[in-house]
VEXLUM-41475 format. One line per 10 residues: number of its first residue (from 1); their letters; for each residue x, y, z of N, C-alpha, C. Coordinates in steps of 0.001 Angstrom, whole numbers. Example, Ala and Ser with C-alpha at 12.3 -4.5 7.8 and 13.67 -1.06 7.14 Angstrom:
BEGIN
1	AS	13190/-5690/7800/12300/-4500/7800/13200/-3300/7800  12850/-2250/7080/13670/-1060/7140/12900/30/7870
This chain:
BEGIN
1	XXXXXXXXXX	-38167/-15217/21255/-37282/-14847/20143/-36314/-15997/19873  -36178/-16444/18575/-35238/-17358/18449/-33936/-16610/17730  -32434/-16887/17905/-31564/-15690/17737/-30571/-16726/16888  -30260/-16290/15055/-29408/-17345/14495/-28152/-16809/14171  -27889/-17361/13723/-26196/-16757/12859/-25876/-17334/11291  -26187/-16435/10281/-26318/-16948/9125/-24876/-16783/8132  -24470/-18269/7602/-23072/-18550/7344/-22996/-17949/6029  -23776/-16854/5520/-23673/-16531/4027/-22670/-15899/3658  -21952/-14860/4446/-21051/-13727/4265/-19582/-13776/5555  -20221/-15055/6519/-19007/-15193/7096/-17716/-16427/7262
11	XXXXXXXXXX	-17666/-16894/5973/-16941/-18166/5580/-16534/-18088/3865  -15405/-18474/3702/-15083/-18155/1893/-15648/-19540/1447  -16211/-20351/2745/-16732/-21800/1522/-18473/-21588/1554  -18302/-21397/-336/-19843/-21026/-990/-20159/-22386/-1534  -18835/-23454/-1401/-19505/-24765/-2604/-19467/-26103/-1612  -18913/-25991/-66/-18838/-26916/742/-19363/-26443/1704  -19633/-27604/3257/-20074/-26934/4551/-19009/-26413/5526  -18686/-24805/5771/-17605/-24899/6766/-18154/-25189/8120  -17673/-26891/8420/-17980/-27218/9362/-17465/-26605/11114  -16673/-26327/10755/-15799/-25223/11814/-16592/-24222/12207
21	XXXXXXXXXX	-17460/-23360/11429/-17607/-22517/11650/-19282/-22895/12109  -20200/-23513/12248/-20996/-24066/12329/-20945/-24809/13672  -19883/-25398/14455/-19749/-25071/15430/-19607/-23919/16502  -18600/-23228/15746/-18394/-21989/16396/-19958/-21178/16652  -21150/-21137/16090/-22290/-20979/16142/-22847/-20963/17263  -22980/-22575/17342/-23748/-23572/18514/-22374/-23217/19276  -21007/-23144/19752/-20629/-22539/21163/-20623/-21048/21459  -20971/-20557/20226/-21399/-19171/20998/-23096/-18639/21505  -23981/-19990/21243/-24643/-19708/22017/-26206/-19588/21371  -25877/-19479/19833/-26922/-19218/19191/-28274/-20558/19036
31	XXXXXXXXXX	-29162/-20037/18835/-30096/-21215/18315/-30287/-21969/17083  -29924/-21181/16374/-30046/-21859/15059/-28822/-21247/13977  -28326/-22150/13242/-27627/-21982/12072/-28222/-21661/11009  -28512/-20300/9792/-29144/-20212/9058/-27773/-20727/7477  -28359/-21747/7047/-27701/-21730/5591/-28544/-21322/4498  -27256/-21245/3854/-27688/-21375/2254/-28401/-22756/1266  -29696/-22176/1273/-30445/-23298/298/-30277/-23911/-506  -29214/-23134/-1356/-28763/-23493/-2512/-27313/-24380/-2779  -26908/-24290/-1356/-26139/-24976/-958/-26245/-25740/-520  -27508/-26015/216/-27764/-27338/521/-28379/-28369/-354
41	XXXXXXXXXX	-29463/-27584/-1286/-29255/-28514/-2475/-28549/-28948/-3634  -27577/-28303/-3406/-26736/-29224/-4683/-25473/-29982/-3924  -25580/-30009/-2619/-24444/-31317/-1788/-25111/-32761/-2595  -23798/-33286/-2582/-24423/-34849/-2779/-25191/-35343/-1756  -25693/-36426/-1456/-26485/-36994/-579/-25563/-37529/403  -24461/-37737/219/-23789/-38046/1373/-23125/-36719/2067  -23087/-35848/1700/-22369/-34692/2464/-23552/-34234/3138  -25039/-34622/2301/-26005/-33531/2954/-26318/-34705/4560  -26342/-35699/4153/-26581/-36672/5208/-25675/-36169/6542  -24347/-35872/6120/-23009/-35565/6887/-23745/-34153/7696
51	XXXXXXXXXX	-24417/-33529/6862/-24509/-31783/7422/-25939/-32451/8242  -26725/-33072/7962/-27934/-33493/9187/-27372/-34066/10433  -26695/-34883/10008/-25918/-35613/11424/-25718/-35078/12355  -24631/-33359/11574/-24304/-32817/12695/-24832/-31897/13368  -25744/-31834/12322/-26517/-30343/13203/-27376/-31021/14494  -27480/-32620/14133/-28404/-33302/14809/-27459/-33752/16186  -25979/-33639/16028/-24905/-33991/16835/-25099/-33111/17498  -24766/-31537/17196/-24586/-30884/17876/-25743/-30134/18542  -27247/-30656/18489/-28372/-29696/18577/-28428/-28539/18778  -28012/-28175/17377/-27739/-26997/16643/-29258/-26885/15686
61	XXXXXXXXXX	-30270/-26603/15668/-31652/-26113/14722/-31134/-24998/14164  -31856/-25470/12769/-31537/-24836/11139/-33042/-24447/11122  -33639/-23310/11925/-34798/-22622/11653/-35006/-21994/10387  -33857/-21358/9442/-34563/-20819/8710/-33352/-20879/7633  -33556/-20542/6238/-32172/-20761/5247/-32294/-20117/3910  -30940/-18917/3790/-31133/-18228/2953/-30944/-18511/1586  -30610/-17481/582/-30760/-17641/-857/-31056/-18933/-1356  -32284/-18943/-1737/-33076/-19657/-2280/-32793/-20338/-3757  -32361/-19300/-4609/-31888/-19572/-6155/-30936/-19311/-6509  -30174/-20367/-7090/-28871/-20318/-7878/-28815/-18987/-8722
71	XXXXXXXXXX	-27544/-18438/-9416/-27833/-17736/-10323/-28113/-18012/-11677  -28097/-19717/-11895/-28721/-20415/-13247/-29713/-20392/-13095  -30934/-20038/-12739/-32419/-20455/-12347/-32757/-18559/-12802  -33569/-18849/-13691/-34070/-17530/-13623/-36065/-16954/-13372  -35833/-16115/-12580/-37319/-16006/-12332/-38231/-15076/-12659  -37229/-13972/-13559/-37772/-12947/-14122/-37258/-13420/-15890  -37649/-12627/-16983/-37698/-12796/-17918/-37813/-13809/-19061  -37095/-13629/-20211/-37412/-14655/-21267/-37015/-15681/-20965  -36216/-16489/-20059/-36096/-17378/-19755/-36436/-18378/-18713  -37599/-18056/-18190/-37999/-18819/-17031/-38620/-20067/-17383
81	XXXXXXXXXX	-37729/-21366/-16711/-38273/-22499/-17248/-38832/-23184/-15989  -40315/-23226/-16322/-41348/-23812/-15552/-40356/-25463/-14591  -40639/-25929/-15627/-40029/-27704/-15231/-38891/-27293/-14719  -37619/-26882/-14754/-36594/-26545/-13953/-37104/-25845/-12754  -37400/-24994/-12746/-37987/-24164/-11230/-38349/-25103/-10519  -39667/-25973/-11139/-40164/-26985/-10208/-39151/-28274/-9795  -38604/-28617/-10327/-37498/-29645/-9969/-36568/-28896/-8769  -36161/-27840/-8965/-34987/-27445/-8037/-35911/-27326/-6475  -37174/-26424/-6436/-37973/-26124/-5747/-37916/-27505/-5117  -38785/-28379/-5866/-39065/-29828/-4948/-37520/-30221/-3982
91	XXXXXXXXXX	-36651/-30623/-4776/-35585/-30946/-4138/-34719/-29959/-3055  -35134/-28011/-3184/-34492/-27631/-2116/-35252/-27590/-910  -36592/-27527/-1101/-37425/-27809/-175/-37631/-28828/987  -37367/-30079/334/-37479/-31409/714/-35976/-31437/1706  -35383/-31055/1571/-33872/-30590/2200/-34022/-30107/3001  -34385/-28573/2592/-34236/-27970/3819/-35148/-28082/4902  -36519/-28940/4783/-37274/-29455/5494/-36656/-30278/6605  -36225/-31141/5877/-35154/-31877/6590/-34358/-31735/7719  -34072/-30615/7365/-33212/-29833/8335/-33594/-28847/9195  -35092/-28989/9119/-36128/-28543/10275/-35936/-27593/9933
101	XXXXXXXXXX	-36188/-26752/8602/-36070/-24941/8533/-37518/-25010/8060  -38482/-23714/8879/-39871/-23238/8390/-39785/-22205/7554  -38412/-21283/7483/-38623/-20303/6654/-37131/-20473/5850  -37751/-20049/4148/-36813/-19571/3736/-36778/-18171/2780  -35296/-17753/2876/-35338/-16455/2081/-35472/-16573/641  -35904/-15357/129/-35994/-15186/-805/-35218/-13584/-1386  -34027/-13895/-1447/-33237/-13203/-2250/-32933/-13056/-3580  -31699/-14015/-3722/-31461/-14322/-5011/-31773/-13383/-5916  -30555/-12596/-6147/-30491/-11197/-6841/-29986/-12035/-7994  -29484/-12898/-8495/-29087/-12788/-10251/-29986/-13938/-10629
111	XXXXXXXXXX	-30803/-14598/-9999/-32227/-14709/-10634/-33247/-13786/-10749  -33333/-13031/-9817/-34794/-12109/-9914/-33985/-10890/-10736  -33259/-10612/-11139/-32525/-9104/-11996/-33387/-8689/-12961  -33536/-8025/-12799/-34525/-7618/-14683/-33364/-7203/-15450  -33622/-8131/-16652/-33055/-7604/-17912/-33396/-6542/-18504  -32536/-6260/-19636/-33083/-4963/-20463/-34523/-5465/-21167  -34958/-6315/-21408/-36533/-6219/-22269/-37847/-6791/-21205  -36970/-6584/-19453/-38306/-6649/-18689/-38446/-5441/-17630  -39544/-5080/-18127/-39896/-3846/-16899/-40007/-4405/-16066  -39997/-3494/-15090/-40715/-3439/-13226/-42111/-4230/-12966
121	XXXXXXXXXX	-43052/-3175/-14015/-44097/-4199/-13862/-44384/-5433/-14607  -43446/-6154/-15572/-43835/-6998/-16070/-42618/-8335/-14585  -41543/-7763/-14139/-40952/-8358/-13465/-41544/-8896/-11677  -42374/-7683/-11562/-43648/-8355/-10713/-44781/-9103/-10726  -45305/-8882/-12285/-45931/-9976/-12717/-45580/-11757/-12406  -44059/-11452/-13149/-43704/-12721/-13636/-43317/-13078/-12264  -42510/-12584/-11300/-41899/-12986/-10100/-43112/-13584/-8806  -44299/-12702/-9247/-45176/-13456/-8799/-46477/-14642/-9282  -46152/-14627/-10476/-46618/-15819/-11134/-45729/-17044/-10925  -44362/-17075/-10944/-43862/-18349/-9946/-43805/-18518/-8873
131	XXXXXXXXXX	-43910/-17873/-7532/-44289/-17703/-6839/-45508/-18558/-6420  -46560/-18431/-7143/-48200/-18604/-7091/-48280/-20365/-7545  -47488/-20331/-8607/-47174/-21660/-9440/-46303/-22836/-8765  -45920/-21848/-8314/-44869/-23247/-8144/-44125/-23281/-6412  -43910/-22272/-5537/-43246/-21713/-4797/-44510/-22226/-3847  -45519/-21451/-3700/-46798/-21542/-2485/-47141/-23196/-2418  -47446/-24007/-3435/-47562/-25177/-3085/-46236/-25954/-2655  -45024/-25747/-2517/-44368/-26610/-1990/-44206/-25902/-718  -44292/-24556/-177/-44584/-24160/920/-45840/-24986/1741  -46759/-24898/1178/-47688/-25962/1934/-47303/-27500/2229
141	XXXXXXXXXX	-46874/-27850/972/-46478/-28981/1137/-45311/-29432/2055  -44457/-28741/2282/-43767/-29204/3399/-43626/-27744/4694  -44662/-27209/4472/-44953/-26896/6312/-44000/-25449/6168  -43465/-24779/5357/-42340/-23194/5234/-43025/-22353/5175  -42658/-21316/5706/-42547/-19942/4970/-41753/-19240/4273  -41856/-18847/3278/-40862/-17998/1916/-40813/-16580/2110  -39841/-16319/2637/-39888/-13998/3148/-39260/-13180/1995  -39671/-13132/1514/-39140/-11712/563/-38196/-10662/1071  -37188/-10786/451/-35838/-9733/1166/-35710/-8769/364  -36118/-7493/534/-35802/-6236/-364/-34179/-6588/-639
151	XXXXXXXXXX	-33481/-5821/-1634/-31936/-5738/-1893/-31576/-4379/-2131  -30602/-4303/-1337/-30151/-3153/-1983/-29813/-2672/-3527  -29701/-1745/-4193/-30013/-1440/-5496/-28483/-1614/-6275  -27399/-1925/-5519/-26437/-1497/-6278/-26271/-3505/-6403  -26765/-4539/-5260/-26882/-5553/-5032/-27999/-6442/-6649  -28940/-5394/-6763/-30193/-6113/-7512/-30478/-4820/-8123  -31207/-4934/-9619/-31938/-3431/-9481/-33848/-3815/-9312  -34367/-4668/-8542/-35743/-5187/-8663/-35773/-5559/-7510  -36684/-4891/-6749/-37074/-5127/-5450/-36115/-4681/-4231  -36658/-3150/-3747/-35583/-2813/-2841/-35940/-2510/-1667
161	XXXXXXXXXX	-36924/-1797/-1229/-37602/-1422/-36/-38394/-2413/476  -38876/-2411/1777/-39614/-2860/1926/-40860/-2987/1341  -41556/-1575/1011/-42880/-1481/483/-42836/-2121/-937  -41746/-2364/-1319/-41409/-3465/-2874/-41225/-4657/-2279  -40953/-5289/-1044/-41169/-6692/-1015/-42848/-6930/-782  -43147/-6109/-3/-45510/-6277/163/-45687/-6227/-945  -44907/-5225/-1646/-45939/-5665/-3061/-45811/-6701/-3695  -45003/-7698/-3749/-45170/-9328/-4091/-45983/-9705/-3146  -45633/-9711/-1903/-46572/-10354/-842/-48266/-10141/-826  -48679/-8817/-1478/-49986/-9005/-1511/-50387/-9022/-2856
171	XXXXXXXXXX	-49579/-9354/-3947/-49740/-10227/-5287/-50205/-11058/-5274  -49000/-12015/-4313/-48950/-13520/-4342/-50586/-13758/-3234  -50932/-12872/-2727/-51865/-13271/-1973/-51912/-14368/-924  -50791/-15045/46/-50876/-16092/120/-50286/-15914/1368  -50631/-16737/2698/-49828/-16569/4214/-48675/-17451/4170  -48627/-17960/2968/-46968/-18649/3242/-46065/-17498/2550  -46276/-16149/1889/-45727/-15393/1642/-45703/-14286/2341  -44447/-14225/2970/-44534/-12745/4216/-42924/-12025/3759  -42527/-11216/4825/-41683/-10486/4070/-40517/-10237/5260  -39171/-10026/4297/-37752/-9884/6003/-37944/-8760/5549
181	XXXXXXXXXX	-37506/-8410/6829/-36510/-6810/6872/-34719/-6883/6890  -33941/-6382/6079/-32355/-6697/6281/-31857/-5610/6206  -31359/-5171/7928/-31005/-3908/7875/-29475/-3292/6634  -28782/-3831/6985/-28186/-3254/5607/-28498/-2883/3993  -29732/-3391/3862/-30660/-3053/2404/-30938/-2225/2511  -31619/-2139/3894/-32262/-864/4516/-31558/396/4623  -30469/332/5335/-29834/1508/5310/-29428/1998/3685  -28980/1034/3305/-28204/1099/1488/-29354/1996/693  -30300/1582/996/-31566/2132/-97/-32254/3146/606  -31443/3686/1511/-32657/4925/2482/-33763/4114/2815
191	XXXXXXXXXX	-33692/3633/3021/-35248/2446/3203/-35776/3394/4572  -37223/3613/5078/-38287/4070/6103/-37965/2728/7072  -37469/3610/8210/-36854/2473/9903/-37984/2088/9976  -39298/3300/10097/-40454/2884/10687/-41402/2245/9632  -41312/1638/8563/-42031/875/7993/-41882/-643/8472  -40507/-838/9125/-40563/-2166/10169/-42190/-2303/11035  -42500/-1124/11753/-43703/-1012/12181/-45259/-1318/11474  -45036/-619/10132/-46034/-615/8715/-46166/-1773/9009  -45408/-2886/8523/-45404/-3321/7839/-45268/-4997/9272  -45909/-4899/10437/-45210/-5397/11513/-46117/-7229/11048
201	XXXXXXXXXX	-47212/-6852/10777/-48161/-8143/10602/-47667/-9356/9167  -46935/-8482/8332/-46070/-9557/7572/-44775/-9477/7543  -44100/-9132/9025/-42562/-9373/8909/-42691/-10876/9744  -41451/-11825/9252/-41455/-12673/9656/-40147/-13585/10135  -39181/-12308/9810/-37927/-12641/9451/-36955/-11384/9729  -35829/-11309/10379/-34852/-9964/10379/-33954/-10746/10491  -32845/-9824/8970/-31237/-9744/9456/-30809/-8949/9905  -29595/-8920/10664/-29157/-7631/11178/-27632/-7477/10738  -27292/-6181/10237/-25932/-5998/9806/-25499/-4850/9696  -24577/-4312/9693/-23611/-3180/9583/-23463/-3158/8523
211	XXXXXXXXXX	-23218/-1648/7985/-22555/-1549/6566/-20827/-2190/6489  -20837/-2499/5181/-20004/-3788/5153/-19693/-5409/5984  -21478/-4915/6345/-21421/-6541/6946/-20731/-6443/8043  -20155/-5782/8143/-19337/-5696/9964/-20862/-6656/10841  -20289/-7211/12226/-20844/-7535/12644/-20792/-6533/14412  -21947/-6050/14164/-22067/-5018/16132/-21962/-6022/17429  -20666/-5560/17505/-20348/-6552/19082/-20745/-5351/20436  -20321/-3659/20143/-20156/-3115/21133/-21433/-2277/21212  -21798/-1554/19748/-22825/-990/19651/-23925/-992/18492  -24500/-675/18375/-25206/36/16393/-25231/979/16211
221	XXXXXXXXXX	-25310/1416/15139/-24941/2525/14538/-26973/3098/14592  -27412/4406/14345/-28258/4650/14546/-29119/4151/13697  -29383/3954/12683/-30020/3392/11703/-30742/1921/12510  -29551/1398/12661/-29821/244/12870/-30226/32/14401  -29845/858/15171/-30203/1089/16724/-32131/1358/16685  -32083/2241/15706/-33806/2547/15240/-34368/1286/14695  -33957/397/13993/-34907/-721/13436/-34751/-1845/14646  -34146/-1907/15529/-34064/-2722/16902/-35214/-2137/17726  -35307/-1260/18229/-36203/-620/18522/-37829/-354/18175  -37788/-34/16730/-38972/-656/16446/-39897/-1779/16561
231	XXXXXXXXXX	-38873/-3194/16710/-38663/-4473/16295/-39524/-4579/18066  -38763/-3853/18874/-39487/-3677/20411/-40641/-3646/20576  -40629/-2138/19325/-41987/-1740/19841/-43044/-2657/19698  -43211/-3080/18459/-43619/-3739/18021/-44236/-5381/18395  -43406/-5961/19570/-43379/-6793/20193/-43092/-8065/19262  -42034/-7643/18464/-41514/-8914/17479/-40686/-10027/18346  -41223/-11353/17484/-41135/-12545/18716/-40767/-13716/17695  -40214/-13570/16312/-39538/-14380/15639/-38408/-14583/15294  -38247/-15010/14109/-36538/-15720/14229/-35676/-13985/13549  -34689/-13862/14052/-33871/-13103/13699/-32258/-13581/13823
241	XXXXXXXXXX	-31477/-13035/12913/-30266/-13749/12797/-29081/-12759/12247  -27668/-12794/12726/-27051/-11954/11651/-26423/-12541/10521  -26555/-11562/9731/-26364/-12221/8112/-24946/-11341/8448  -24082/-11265/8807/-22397/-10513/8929/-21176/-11555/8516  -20238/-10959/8580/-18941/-11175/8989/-18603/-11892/10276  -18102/-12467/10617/-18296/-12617/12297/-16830/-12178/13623  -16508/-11126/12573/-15319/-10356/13279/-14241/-11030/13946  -13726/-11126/15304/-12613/-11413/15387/-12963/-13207/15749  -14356/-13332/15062/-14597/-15289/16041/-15517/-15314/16899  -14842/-16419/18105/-15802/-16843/18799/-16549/-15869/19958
251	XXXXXXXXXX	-15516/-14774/20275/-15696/-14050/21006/-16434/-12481/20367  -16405/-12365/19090/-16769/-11326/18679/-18403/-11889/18572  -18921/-13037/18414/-19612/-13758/17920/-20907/-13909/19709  -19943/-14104/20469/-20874/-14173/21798/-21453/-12575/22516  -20214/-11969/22264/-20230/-10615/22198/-21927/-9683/21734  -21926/-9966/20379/-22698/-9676/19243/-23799/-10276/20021  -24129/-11460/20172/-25442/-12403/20537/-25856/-11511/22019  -25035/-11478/22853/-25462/-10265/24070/-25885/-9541/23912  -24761/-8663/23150/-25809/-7201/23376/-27858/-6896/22361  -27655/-7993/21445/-28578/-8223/21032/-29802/-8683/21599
261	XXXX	-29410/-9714/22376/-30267/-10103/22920/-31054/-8732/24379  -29886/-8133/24616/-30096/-7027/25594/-31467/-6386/25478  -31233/-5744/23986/-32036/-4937/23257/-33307/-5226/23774  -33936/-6497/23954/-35418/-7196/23878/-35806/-7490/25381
């Protein structure tokens, strides 16, 4: 099991690297730092150089890195522009390669949103026609996997359960397309604990979180005590990370990584 800590929801800097806290990571113990993609591609080349250095300083591995698309990039409706997709794609890819990540998420709720003049099924169409186009070959091309993150509904209204992220995944037809589980979506959307199980041969990816992102230092709440468990049964043996808050720091933070690790 590789065990990360993902800086999406626990730092107010969305447009710089909080380098502080990125330590605090690597001394509490974790393996990998999960960032934001989208953050890493639009650093200049000297800050991104600055963020390799240190992860390379501190051998700290960036296994895997979330939200994928800006909210200018759109991937559902009348506006999806081929040549932009592919430009951003090449360049966040090539990055986050860089930074030794095999997987990245695929969130990005105010790109994938359906507008009012796109249905459900025309928004699976289209979400997996870039995907197919443009997404799977730079997955090959630099060695990733791309996981599909259900969202909660009040978060996105397109794509919420699990059994709505497989259904891109066996659209796209493709083994660089597999699918996370994120327990707080999960709980948010009534989501099925035991479809973690269903669904065990294309999970490839888990966040773990509390409602409001709290981060579980002492216990979980049952919901989430059940998708740990499954995750057991199951004999899941990949990267998992919390996407939280990181409560009171360094100590809430080592705390959290224990009892987690307990679980397995």
């Amino acid at each position: 099991m590789r065990y990360g800590f993902c800086k999406e929801f626990s730092t107010p800097l969305k447009t710089e690297v909080d380098y502080e806290l990125i330590k605090m990571i690597k001394e509490a113990g974790f393996d990998f730092v999960e960032m934001r993609a989208m953050l890493v591609s639009a650093l200049s080349e000297e800050e991104f150089q600055k963020l390799a250095e240190t992860l390379k300083e501190l051998e700290l591995d960036c296994d895997c890195c979330c939200a994928l698309f800006p909210r200018t990039i759109r991937v559902t409706g009348a506006q999806i522009n081929y040549e932009e997709i592919e430009e951003y794609i090449e360049r966040t890819f090539s990055r986050c390669s860089k930074l030794g990540a095999k997987k990245i998420v695929f969130g990005s709720a105010p790109a994938r949103a359906l507008d009012e003049e796109t249905t459900e099924e025309m928004g699976y169409e289209q979400i997996s026609e870039v995907i197919r186009r443009v997404v799977v070959p730079a997955c090959e091309k630099y060695d990733i996997t791309v996981v599909m993150e259900p969202l909660r509904a009040d978060a996105c209204n397109f794509i919420h359960t699990l059994a709505d992220g497989m259904k891109v995944v066996d659209m796209v037809k493709s083994d660089r397309i597999q699918l996370l589980g994120d327990t707080i979506h999960m709980m948010s959307n009534h989501d099925n604990a035991e479809d973690v199980v269903k669904y065990a041969d294309s999970l490839k990816h888990v966040h773990i979180a509390e409602m409001q992102r709290m981060l579980p230092e002492d216990d979980y709440s049952p919901f989430v005590k059940q998708v740990i468990g499954n995750l057991k049964e199951i004999g899941y043996n990949g990267t998992i990370s919390f996407e939280t808050k990181n409560g009171e720091g360094l100590g809430s933070m080592k705390k959290a990584l224990k009892l987690l690790k307990a679980q397995f």
